[in-house]
N, C-alpha and C positions, 0 to 999 in steps of 0.2 A: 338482622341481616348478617350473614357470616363473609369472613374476610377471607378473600381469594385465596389459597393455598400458595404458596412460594412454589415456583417452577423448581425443577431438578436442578436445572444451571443456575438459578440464585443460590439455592439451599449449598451447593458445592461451590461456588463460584465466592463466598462470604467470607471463606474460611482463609483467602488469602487478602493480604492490605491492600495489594494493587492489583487492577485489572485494566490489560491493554487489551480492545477489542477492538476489530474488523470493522467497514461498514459495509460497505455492498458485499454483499451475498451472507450477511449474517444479521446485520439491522436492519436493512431496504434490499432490494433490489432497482433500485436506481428511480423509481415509481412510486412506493406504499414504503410502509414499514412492515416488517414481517409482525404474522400477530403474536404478539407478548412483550416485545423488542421494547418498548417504552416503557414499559410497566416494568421488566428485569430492571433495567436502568434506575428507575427511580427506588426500586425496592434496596436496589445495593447501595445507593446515595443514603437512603434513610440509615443502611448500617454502617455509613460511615468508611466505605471502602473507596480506595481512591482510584477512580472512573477516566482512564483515559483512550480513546479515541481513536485508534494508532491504524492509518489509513497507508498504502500504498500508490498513495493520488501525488502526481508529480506538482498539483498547486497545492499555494499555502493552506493552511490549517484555519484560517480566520477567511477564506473563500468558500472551501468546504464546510465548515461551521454553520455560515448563510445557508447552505441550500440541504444543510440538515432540518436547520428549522423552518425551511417551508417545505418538509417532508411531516414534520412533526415532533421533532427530537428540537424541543429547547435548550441551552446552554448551561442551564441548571440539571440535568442529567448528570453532568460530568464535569472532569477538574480542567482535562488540558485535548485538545483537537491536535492529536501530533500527523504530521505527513512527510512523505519520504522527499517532498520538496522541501517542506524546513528542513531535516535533517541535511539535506545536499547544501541549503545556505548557510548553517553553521559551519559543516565539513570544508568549503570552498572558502568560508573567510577568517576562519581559523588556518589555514591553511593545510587543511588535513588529507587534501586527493590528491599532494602534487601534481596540481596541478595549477600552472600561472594566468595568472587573469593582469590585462591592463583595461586602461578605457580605450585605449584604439582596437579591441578585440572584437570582429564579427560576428555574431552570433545569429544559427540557424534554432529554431525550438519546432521539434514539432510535435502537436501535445492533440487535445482532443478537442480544440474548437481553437480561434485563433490569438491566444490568450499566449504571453511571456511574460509573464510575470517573476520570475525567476530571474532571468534576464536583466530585465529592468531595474530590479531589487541590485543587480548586482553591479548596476552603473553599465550594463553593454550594450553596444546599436546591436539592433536587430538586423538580420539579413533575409532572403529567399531565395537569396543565388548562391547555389552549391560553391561557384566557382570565386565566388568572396568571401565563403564562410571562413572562422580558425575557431569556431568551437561549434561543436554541434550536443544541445540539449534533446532528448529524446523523452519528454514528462508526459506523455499520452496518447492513445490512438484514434484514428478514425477508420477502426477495421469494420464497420458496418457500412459504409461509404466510398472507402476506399481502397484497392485490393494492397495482395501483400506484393505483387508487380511492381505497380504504381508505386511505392515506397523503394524498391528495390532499384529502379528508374532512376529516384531523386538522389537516393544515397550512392552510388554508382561512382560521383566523380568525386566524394569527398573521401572517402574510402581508398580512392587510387591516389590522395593529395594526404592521405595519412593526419585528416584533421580529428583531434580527440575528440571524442563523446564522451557524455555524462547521462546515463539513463538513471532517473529520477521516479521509473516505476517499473520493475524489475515484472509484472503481470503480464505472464502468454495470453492467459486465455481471459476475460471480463463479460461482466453483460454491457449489451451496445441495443439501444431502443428494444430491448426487453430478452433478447437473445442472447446466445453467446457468440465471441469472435475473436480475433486474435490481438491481443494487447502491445503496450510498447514494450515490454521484455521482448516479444517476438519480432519488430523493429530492429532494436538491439543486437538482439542475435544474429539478424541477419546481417546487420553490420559488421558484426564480429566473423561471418562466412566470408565475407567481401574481401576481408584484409584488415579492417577498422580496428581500432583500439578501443575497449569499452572500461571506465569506470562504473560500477556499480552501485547505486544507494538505493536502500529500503528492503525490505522485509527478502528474502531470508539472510540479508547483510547486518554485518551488527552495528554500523552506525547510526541507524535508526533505533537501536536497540537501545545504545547508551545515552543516546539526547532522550530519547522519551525517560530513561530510569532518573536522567540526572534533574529532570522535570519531577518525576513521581516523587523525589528521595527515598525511595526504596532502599532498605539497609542491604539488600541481596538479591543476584534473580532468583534465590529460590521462595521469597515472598510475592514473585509475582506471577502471575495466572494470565497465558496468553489465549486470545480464542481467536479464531476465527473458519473458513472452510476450504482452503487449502491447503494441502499436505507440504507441495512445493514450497511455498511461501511461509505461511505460517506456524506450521508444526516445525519445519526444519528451524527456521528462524528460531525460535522456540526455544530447542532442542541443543543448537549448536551455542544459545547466549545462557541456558543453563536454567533456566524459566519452566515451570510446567505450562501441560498445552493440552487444550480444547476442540474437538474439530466438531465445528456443526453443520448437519448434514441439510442449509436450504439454500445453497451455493453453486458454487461452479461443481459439486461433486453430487449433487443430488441423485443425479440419475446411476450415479453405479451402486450397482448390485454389493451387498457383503463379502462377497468372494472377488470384486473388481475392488472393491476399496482395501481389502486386506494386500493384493496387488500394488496397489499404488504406495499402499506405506513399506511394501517392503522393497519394492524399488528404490526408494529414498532413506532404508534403513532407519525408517523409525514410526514409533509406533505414538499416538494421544494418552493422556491421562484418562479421557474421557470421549465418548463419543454423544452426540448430541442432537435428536432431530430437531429442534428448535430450542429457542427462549423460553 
């Protein structure tokens, strides 16, 4: 029996010590694993490359973990499950968003099922009334359920009362029960139309950037190798922390054309080390 050829993304992807990769739209699509997606994993763990994780999901990394492995992606794949929600509870109790937290502070979250975990983590009552919130977390969406109105509805009076936000997943676009739809960066944003103040964490921000390295020990970002399949997100991310960078093409970018993706990166001024239709 001969042993499977190493994909083009191991064979390249080996050559650096660290690797920060995406998960939905480049390991799963929130359903299956994409095919090869396990198998790259393990093949880079067997060289010795240090495998992490590095999610735009405004919950923890040890929640997303859980529902990798009943996707199929064991813990032994990888070294560290990083999410731009750890990153924001490092950043907020180190005190690094100026921004002030007490325990009398009311806390709205609105994420993508009815989970505050963040929140909680950080000692706040929860709230659902706009008109009692003083801090509004923005970690996820229900843009498959809910329109971008209905959002605009809720945020309306927090926005006129000038309470901070903390968006915890900078993502417009996502898959939402197997489609695509608008994520809590587009949440965000619209907050930011209203009047709203937005703090940002996670991917294309560098604070995610440096808790995952400070995790990796990476001697440099140029030891480490970013992948994922946004231009927005992940390439720029990438790009601006000084990392080389990956775009794989079975994501939110899938369907444009070569002349639509050469578009898109020059929009954003910057171009992938590599381009990649799968694992």
């Amino acid at each position: 029996m001969h042993n499977r050829p190493h994909s083009l993304f191991v064979t390249y992807a080996a050559a650096f010590p660290v690797i920060f990769i995406d998960q939905f739209g480049v390991l799963h699509d929130g359903r299956q694993p994409y095919p090869g997606a396990i198998e790259a994993l393990r093949a880079l763990k067997a060289r010795r490359v240090c495998v992490i994780i590095f999610s735009n999901s405004g919950r923890p990394g040890k929640t997303n973990a859980l529902r990798m492995a009943e996707l199929g992606f064991p813990a032994d794949l990888y070294d560290h499950f990083v999410t731009s929600g750890d990153a924001a509870k490092s950043a907020l109790t180190l005190g690094e968003t100026r921004m002030s937290l007490s325990p009398s502070m009311r806390c709205m979250t609105i994420s993508s099922s009815e989970a505050h975990e963040l929140a909680d983590d950080l000692g706040l009552a929860s709230t659902k009334e706009p008109e009692e919130t003083d801090l509004l977390l923005i970690t996820g969406s229900q843009g498959d359920k809910i329109s971008l109105e209905a959002y605009e509805h809720l945020l309306l009076t927090m926005a006129a009362r000038r309470v901070p936000c903390l968006c915890t997943n900078p993502d417009k676009i996502i898959f939402g029960n197997g489609r695509l739809c608008f994520g809590a960066g587009a949440i965000a944003s619209l907050y930011e139309k209203l009047g709203g103040e937005v703090k940002w964490i996670g991917k294309p921000y560098s604070a995610i950037y440096d808790y995952a390295a400070r995790l990796s020990r990476a001697e440099a970002p140029s030891d480490i190798l970013c992948v994922g399949d946004s231009v927005e997100h992940d390439i720029v991310g990438a790009r601006n922390f000084g990392a080389s960078a990956a775009l794989v093409r079975t994501g939110i970018l899938a369907h444009l054309s070569e002349s639509e993706l050469a578009k898109a990166c020059a929009s954003f001024g910057v171009v992938p080390d590599i381009i990649l239709r799968n694992l």
